[in-house]
N, C-alpha and C positions, 0 to 999 in steps of 0.2 A: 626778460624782466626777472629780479631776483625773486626765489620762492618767499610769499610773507607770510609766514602761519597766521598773524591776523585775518587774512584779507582771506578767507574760506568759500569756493562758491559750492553751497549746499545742492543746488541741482547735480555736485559733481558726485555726492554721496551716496554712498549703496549700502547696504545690508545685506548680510550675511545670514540665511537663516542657515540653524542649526541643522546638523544630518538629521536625515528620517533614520528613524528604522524602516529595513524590510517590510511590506505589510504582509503580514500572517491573513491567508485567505478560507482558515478552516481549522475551526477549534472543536476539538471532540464533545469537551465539556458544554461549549454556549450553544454546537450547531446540530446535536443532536436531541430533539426535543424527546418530551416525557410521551407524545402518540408516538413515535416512531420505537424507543423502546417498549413498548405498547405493543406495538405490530412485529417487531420480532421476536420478542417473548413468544409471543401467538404462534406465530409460522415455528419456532423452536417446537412449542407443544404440540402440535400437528404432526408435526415428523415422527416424534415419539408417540405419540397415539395410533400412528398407523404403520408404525415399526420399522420408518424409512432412513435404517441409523446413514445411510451414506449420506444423506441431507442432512441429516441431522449432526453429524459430525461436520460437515462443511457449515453448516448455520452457525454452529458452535463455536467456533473458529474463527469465525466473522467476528462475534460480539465478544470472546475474551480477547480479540484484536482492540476492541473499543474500549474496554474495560476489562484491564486484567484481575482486576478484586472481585467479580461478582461470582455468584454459585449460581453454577447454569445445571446443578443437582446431577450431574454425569453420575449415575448411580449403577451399580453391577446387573441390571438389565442393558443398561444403555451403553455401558463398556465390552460385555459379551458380544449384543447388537455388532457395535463398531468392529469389534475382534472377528467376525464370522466375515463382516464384508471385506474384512484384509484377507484373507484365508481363503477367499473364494476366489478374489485377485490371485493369489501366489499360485494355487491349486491351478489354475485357468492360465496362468501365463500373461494375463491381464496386466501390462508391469506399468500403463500410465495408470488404471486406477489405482493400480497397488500403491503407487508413486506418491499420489495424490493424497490418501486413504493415509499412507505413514505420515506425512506431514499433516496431517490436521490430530492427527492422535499425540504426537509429539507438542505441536502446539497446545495441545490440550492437558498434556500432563499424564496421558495414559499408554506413555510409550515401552509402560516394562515390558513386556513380551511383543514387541517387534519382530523378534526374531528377520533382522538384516544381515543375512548369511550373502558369499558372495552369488549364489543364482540369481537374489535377488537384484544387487547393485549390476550385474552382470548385464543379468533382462531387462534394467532399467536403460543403461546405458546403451543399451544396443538399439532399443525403442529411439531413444534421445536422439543419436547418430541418423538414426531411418530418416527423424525428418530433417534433420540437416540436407540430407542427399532431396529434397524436394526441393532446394535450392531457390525456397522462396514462393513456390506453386502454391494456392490451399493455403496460403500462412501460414508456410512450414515453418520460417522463422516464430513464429508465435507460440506453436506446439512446441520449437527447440527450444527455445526459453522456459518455456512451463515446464516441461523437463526435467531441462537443467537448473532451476530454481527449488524443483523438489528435491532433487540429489543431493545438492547442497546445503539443506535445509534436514534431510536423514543422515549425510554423511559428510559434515563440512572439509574431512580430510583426501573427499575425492578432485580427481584432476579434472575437470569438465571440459578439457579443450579448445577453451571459448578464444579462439585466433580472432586475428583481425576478417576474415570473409564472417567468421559468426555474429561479430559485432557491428558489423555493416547490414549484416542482413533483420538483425534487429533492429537498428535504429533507421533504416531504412522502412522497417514494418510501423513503427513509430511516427516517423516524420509523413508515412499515407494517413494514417487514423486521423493524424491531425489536420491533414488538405482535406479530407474529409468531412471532416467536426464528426468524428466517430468517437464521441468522448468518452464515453464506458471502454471503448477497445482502449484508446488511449490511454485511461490511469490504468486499467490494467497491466498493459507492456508497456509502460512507465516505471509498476513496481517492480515487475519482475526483473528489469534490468537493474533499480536501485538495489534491490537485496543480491544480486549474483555481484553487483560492482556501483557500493554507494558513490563512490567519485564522478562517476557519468554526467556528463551534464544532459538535460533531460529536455531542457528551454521552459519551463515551467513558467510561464507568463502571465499575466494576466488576461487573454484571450482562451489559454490553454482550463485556466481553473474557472473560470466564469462559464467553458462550455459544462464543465464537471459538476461545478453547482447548477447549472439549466438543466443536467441530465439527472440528478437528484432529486430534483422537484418536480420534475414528469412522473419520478419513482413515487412518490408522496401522494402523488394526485391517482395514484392508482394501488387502493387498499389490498389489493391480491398479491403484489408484487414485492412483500416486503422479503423477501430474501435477494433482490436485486438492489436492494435500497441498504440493506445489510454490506451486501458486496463494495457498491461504491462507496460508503461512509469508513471501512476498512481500507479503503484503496486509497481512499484522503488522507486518511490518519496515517499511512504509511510515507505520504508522500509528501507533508507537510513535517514531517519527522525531522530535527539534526543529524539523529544521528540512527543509522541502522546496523545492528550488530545479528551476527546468525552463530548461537549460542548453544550450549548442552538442552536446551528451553526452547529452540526454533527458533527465535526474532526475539528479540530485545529491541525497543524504542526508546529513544531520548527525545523530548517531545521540547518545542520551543519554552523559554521561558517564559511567566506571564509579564505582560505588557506593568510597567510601574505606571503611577498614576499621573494624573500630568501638571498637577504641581511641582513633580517630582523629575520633570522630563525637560519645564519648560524654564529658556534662560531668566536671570531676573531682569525684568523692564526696566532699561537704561535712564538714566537721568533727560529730562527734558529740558534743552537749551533752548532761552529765545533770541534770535537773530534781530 
């Protein structure tokens, strides 16, 4: 039979809805409440009151992660502090705290006197490579990553070595946490691998970030813990990011754009035909 544009059978008709966007699973701005800055404020002040600058600069660190505008008051007690605990590191041979210890200083903005001569990058390095050679034992991959996330993070013009057995044994560590639902381990060696190698894919699902918000709100429900509740909400915001850059600054974020409104989103309602 020849086609007759009159003759239309509407059962045959479909509708096309318009693309989604991606949904955005974690917004720093709407998903961290005013008690939770509240509670890490708190746990910040604690650390400096009991002169625990190595928490305290890892605390630190966490929330200008969250908010790089705020004054978290790093005053020339609290930068001595932090300077003494790098110093005891170098002195000591210490090279994951050292490791550690420069990249939160750096992310903090108080990284003039680092002094990263090469004993340091040296001892770091040699530390890194150690647990490579665990070949996976202890979560050596986990330690290699953290590592190699700091190196890169003090010296972005270092070579870290990261072959194909390094990257298998990473995302091999990754792909347990997740059979698991070990979801703190997860966004951790989640981020460490997006800032050593934004391109990775990570499988970031919607199973993956609903366990990350379940494990957030275990954090919440427990007022002692807010520097673990610090941690994850930095490990979100990392990994909900476009774009991650490792900078003269440590990390740079490009965070998604916000959502338009949905007048603004939605097609216009077609003409209604009656048959």
């Amino acid at each position: 039979m020849p086609f007759n544009p009159d003759r239309i059978n509407i059962h045959e008709l479909t509708i096309e809805e318009p693309e989604r966007r991606a949904e955005v699973f974690f917004d720093a701005e709407k998903d961290i409440t005013k008690e939770d800055w509240k509670g890490m404020e708190g746990k910040l002040e604690e650390y400096r009151r009991e002169n625990k600058w190595d928490k305290f600069s890892q605390q630190a660190m966490r929330m200008k992660i969250l908010d790089p505008n705020q004054d978290l008051n790093i005053d020339l007690i609290a930068r001595n502090g932090i300077r003494e605990i790098l110093e005891e590191d170098r002195k000591s041979c210490v090279w994951n705290g050292f490791a550690s210890q420069a990249t939160e200083m750096k992310m903090l903005g108080i990284d003039q006197e680092l002094n990263i001569d090469q004993v340091a990058l040296q001892g770091t390095r040699e530390m890194m490579e150690g647990y490579r050679q665990r070949m996976g034992r202890d979560r050596g991959w986990d330690s290699f990553s953290w590592m190699a996330m700091n190196l890169k993070i003090i010296d972005p013009t270092q070579d870290l070595n990261l072959d194909q057995v390094a990257w298998h044994g990473m995302r091999d560590t990754l792909e347990k946490d997740r059979q698991q639902k070990s979801w703190a381990d997860f966004s951790w060696g989640a981020v460490k691998i997006k800032i050593l190698d934004p391109n990775q894919d990570l499988n970031l699902d919607q199973e993956a970030w609903q366990g990350m918000r379940d494990y957030l709100e275990k954090q919440r429900e427990n007022g002692d813990k807010w520097g673990n509740l610090s941690w994850q909400l930095a490990n979100m915001k990392i990994l909900v990011a476009e774009k991650v850059e490792v900078t003269e600054n440590g990390i740079e974020l490009t965070m998604p754009k916000k959502r338009e409104s949905l007048g603004s989103d939605a097609p216009p309602i077609p003409e209604i035909k009656k048959f």
